[in-house]
C-alpha positions in Angstrom: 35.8 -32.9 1.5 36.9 -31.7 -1.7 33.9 -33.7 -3.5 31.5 -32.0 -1.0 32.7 -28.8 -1.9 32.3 -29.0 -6.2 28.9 -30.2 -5.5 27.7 -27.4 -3.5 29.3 -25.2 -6.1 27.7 -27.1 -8.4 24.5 -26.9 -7.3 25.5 -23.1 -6.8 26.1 -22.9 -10.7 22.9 -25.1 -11.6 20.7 -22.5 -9.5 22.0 -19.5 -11.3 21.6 -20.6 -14.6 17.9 -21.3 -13.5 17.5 -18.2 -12.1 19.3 -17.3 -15.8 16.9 -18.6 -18.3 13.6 -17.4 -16.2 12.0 -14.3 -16.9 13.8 -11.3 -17.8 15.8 -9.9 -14.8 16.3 -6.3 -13.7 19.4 -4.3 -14.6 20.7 -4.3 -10.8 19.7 -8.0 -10.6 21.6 -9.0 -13.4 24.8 -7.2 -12.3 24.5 -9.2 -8.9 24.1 -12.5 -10.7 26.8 -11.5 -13.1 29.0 -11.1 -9.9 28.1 -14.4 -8.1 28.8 -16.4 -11.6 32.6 -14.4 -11.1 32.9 -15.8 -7.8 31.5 -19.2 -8.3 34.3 -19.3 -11.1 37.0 -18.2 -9.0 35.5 -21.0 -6.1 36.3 -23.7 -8.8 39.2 -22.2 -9.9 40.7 -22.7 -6.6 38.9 -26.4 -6.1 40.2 -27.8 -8.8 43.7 -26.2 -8.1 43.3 -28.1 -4.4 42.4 -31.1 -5.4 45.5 -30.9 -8.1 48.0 -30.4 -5.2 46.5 -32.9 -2.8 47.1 -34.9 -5.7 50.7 -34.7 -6.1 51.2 -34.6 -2.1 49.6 -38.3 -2.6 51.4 -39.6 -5.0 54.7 -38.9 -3.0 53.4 -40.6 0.3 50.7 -43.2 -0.6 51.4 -46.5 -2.1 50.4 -46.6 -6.0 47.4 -49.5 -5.5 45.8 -47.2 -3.0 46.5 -44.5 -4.6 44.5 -45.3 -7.4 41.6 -46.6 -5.5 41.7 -43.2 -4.0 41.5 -41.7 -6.8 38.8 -43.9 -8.6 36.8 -43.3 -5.8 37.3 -39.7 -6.1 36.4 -39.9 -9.8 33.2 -42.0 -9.6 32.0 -39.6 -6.6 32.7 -36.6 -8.8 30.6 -38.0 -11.8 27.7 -38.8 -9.7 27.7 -35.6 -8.2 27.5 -34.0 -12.2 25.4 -36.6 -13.0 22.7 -35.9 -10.4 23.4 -32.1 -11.3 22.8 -32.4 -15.3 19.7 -34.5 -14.6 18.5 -31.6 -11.9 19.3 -29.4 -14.6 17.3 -31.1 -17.3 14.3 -31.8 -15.4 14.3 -28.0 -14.0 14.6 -26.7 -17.4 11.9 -28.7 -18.5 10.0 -27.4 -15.5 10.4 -23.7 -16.8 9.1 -24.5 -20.3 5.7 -26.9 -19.5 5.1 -24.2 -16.4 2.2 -22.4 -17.7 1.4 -18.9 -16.3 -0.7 -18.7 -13.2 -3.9 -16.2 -14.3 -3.5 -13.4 -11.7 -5.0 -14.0 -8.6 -7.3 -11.0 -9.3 -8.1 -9.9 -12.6 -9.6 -11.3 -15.3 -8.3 -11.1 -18.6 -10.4 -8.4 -19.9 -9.2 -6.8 -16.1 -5.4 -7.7 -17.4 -5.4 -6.2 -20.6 -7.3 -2.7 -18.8 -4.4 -2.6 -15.6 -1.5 -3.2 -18.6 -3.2 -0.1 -20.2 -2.7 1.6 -17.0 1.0 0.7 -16.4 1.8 2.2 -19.4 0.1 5.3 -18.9 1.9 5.1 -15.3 4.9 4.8 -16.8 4.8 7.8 -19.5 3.7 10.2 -16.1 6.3 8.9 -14.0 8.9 7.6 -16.2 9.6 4.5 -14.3 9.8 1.1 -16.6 7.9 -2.0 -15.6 11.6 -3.3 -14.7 11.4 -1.9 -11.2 8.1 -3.8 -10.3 9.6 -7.1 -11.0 10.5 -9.2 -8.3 13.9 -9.2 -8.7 14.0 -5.5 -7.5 12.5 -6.4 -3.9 14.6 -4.5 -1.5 14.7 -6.2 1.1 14.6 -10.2 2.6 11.6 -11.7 3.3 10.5 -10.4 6.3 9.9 -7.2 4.5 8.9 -8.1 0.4 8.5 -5.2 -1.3 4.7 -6.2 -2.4 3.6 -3.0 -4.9 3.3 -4.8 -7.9 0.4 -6.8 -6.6 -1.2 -3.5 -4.4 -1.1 -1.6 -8.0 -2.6 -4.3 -10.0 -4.9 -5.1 -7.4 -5.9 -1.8 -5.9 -6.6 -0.6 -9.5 -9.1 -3.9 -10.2 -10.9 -2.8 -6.7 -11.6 0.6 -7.7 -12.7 -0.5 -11.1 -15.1 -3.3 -9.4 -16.4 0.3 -6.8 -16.6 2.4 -9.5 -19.1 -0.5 -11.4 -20.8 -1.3 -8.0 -21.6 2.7 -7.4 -22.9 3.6 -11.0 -25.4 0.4 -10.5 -26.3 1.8 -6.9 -26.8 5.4 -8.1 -29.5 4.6 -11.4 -31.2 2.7 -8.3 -31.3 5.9 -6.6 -32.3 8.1 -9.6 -35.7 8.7 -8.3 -35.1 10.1 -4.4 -34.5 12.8 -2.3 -31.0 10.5 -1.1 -27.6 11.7 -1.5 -25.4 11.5 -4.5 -23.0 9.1 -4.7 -19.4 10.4 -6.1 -17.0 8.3 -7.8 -14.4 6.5 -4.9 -11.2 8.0 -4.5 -8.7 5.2 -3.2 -6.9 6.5 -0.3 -4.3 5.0 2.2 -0.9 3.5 1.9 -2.0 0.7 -0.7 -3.2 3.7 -3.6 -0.1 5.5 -2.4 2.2 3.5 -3.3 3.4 1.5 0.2 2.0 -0.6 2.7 3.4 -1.7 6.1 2.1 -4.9 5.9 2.6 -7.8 3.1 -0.1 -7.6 -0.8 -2.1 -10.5 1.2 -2.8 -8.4 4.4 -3.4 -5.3 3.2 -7.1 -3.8 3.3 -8.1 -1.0 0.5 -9.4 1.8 1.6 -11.6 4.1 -0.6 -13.7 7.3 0.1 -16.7 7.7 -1.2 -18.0 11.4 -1.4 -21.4 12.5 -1.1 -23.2 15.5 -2.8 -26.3 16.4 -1.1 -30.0 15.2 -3.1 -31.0 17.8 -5.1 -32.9 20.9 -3.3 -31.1 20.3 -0.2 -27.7 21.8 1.3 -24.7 20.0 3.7 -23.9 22.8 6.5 -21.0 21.7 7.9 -20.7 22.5 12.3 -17.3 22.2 13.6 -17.0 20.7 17.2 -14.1 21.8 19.3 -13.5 18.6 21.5 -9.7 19.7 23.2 -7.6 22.0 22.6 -6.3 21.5 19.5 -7.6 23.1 16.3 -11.3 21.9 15.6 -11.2 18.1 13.7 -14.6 16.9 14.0 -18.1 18.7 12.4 -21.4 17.7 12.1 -23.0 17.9 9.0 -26.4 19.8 9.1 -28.9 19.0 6.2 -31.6 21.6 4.8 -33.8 21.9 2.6 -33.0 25.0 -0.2 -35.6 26.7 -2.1 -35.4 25.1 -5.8 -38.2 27.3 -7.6 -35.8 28.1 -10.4 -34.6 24.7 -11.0 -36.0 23.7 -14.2 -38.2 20.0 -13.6 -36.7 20.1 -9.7 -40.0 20.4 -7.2 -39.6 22.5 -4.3 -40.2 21.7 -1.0 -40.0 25.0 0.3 -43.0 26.8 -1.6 -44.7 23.9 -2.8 -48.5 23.1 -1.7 -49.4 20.7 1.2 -50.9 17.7 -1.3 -47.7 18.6 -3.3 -45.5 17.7 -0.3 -47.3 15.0 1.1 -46.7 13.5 -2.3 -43.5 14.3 -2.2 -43.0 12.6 1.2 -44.2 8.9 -0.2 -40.5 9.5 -2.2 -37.1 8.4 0.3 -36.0 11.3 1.4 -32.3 11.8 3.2 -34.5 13.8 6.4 -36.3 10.7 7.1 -33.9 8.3 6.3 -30.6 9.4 6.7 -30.5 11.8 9.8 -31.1 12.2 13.5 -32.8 15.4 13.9 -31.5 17.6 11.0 -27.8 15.7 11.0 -26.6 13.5 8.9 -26.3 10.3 10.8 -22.9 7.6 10.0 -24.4 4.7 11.5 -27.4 4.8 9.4 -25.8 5.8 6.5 -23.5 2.9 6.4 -26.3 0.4 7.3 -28.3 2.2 4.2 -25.4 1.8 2.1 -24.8 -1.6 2.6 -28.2 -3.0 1.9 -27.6 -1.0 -1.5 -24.2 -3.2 -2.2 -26.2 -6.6 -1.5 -28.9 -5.3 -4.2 -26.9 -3.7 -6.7 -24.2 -6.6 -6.3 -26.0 -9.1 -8.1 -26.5 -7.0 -10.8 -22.8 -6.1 -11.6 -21.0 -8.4 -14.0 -18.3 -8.8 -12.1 -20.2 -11.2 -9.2 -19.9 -13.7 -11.5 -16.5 -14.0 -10.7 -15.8 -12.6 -7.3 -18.2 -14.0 -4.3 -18.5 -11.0 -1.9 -19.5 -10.7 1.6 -20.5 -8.2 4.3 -18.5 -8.0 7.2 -19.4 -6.6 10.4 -16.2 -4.9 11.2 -17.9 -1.5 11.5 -20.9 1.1 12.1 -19.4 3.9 10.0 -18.0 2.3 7.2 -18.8 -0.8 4.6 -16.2 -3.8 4.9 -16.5 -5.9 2.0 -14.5 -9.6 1.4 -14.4 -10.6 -2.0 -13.3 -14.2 -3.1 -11.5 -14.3 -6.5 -12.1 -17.6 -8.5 -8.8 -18.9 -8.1 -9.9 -18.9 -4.1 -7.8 -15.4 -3.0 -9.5 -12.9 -0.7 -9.0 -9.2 -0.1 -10.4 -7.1 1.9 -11.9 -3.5 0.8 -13.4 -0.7 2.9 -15.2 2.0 1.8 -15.2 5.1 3.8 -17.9 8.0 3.2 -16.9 12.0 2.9 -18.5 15.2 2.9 -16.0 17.9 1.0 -15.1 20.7 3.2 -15.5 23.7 0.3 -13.7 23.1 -2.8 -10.4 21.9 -0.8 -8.8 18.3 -0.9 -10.1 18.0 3.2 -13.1 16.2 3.9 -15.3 15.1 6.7 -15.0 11.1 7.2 -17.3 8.7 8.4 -14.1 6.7 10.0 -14.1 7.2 14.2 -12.6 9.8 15.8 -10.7 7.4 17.7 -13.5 7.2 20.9 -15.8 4.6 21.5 -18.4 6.2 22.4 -18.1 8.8 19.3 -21.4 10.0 18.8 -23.0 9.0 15.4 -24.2 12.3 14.0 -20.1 13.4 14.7 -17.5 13.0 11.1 -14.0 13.3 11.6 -11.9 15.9 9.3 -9.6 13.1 7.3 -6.7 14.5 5.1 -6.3 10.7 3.1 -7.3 12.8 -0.1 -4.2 15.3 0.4 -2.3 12.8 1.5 -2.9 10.8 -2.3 -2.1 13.5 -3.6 1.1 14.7 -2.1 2.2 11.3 -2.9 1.0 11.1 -6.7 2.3 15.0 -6.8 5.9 13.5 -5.4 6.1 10.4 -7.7 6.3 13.0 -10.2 9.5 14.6 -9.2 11.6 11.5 -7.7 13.7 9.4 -10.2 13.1 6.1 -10.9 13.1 3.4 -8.4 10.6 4.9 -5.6 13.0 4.5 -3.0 10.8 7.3 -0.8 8.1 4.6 -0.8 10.8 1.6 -0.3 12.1 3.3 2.9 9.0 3.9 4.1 8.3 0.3 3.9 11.2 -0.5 5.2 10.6 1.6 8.4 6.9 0.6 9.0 7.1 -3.0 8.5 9.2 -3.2 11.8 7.0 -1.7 14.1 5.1 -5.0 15.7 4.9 -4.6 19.6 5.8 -0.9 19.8 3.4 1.9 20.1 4.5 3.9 17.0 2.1 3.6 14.2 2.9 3.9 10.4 1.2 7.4 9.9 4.7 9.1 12.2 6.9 7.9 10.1 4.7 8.6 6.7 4.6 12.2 7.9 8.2 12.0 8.9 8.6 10.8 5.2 6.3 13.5 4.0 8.5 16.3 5.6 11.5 15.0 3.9 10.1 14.8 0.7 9.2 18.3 1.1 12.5 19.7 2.4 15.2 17.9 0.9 16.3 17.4 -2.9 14.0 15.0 -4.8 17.0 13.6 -6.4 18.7 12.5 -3.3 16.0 9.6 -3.2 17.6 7.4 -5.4 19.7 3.7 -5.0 23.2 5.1 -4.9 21.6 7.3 -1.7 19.1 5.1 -0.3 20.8 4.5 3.3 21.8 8.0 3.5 17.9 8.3 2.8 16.8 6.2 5.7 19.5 7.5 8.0 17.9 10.9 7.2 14.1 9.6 8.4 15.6 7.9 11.8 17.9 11.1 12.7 14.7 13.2 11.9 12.1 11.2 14.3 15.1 10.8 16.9 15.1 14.3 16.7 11.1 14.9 17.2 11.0 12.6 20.2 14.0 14.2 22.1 11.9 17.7 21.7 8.9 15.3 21.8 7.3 17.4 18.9 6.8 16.6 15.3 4.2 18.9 13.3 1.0 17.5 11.8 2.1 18.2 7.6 -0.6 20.1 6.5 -0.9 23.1 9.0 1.4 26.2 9.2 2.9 24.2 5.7 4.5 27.4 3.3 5.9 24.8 0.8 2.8 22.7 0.0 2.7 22.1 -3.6 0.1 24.0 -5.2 -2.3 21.5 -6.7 -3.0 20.4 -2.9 -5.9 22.9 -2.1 -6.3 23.4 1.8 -9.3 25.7 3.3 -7.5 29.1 3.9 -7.1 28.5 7.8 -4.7 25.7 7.1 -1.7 28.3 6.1 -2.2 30.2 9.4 -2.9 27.7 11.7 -0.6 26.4 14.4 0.7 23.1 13.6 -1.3 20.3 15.5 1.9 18.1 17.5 1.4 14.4 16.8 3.9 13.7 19.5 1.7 15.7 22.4 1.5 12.6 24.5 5.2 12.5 24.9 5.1 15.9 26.3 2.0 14.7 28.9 3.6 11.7 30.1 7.4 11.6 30.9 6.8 7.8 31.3 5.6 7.6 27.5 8.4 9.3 26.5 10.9 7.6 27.5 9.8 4.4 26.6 9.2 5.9 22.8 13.2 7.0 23.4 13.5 3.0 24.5 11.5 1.9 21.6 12.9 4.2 18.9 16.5 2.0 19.8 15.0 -0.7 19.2 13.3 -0.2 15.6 16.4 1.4 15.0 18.4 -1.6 15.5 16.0 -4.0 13.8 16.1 -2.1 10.7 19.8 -2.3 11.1 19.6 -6.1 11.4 17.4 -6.2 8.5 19.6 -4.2 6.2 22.8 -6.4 6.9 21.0 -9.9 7.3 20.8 -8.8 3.1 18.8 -6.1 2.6 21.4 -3.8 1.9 22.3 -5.8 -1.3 18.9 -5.5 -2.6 18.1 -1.5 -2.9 
């Protein structure tokens, strides 16, 4: 029994001295390994002291031949067991130094040396070392890995790759009448910071806006559709007078053999709209025969094979296939700017089926980055706002909350309480904070959309004017129509609340 018990302290020491010589650990990291080493010298300490006093009590009732077969036997099993732990040792050793590093699963090396660039520019904004992105600083056990390493490197790679695919796409459209294609802005929890889901099941999200073609205007038509403040608009398109322009024709004042001339160009009227309205369905169809001509002209399709996916009318799903054989999935989301404000109107669905095509759906993902890039600013090192988060959305399989009540849940907090309070030594006080606050919402069954009737947004987040007057839109209105709903989102809420609780204890609580 004794013998068993050195060998599985043993093969405790063997494993932390592995762990030891890998790559460098983090600071918190090391001070737990430094405090297992402690107790696995303590544990043989008081083994060795145990097999010492069975040793005596032997002596004093067992006959001296079989004593000493005893302890021969005892001998010969402990030098196998350190035996078979110095060759494990050896052999794992020499494991570390032939193991050559796998080439990231994403970028190239030319993509490498451009995303370390990056960290280090992240890291003179934010002031947070590349310590707290190794994977020793996971916060949690495996059912919720803390995966933003990967997202960062990757989500940075796949606006890169947009940004290449869109300038190649917009010299093909140098000649029309067709709208302008912006730069993408990546939006969504994987360019904020936090996912819900693991780096491998994660899809990147990015909004692409669109300027109307020159001589032509976007008139934007809200469309009340219940009783809450107006979130949907078409988007009418007309033609401007352009006399003035210098090399710009006009199709307002220009000649009938001038126009019909004219008309022989692609024009966004013909092409793009149903009646005078910009049309989703046949913008997204338009846009992705663009990506499977302009594709094989960007360098980087020598590397990545991409492919089309039918997942939807009003947006473009791309799957691209790295050469070392891993796939991601990227959408690509159109917007028309609502004024000179961080709002725009989306091409994602309102959320009906039957959502009529010329109808775009007011999206706040632009704010949203933004509040999040404006916050990761001001918290100290660690994001522990964006751990927690993580934390509370990876839990919510089978239940009818989705990710975007706690994030503004989150948001609220961020906005209320002291940014310094989201830090290690006050990270459960943190997430004990986020479940009193929603427990709270769904007792009164109300929680308040964050951008409306919001007197302490940060001011580089520009809102249209109506947004500081408006009553707050209630994300929790279904609660107050349904006492059924409500009170199995009470029954629910117990039961997230105790997973998490699970999780933290099961080891997560020695990882923040």
């Amino acid at each position: 029994m004794a013998s068993t018990k050195v060998i599985a302290v043993l093969l405790q020491s063997l494993i932390l001295f592995v762990v030891k010589v890998h790559e460098e650990l983090d600071e918190a990291t090391s001070d737990n390994m430094r405090e297992h080493e402690m107790e696995i010298n303590q544990e043989m300490t008081r083994m060795m002291e145990e097999m010492e006093r069975r040793s005596r009590v032997q002596s004093s009732v067992v006959l001296p031949v079989l004593q000493q077969r005893l302890e021969g036997h005892s001998k010969a099993v402990l030098f196998a067991a350190i035996a078979a732990g110095l060759i494990l040792l050896f052999w794992l050793c020499w494991w570390l130094q032939e193991r050559t590093p796998e080439p990231d699963s994403i970028c190239t090396t030319h993509e490498t040396s451009d995303m370390n660039a990056h960290k280090e520019d992240k890291e003179k904004s934010d002031g947070e070392g590349p310590e707290e992105l190794k994977e020793g600083d996971r916060i949690f056990v495996r059912h919720t890995e803390w995966p933003v390493q990967t997202m960062m490197s990757r989500s940075q790679m796949v606006k890169q790759l947009v940004d290449n695919l869109l300038q190649v796409m917009q010299e093909q459209l140098s000649n029309s009448f067709l709208p302008l294609l912006q730069p993408p802005i990546g939006v969504g929890s994987t360019f904020e910071g936090w996912s819900p889901y693991e780096a491998d099941n994660v899809i990147y999200h990015l909004l692409v806006p669109l300027k109307p073609p020159p001589g032509h205007d976007f008139h934007l038509q809200w469309v009340n559709r219940g009783p809450s403040p107006a979130r949907d608009s078409l988007i009418r398109v007309e033609v401007k007078c352009s006399c003035g322009v210098p090399n710009m024709p006009c199709y307002v004042h220009r000649n009938r053999k001038h126009l019909e001339r004219m008309k022989q160009v692609p024009s966004i009227l013909d092409s793009l709209c149903t009646g005078s309205y910009l049309d989703v369905e046949k913008l997204a169809e338009w846009f992705q025969c663009l990506v499977k001509d302009a594709w094989v002209a960007l360098p980087q399709a020598r590397r990545y094979e991409m492919k089309l996916l039918p997942y939807s009318q009003r947006s473009c799903l791309m799957k691209l296939k790295s050469a070392y054989r891993n796939t991601f999935l990227t959408e690509i989301l159109f917007g028309v700017q609502q004024g000179d404000s961080d709002i725009f109107l989306s091409s994602q669905n309102a959320g009906d089926s039957d959502t009529p095509s010329t109808l775009w759906t007011k999206s706040y993902l632009v704010a949203e980055r933004k509040f999040f890039s404006h916050m990761a600013r001001k918290v100290p090192q660690g994001r522990y706002h964006l751990k927690c988060l993580h934390l509370c959305t990876s839990v919510l399989e089978d239940t009818d909350f989705t990710p975007y009540i706690f994030k503004t849940v989150v948001m609220h907090l961020l906005n209320t309480k002291p940014v310094s309070g989201w830090c290690r030594q006050e990270c459960i006080m943190r997430l004990a904070d986020i479940l009193r606050y929603l427990h709270c919402c769904l007792q009164h069954r109300k929680l308040n959309f964050f951008f409306f009737g919001n007197a302490d947004m940060p001011q580089e987040i520009i809102l249209p004017p109506d947004f500081h007057t408006s009553e707050p839109h209630n994300l929790l209105q279904h609660l107050v129509q349904s006492p059924a709903a409500h009170a199995k989102a009470l029954r629910q809420f117990e039961e997230i609340q105790e997973e998490l609780m699970n999780r933290l204890y099961c080891g997560g609580l020695n990882r923040l």
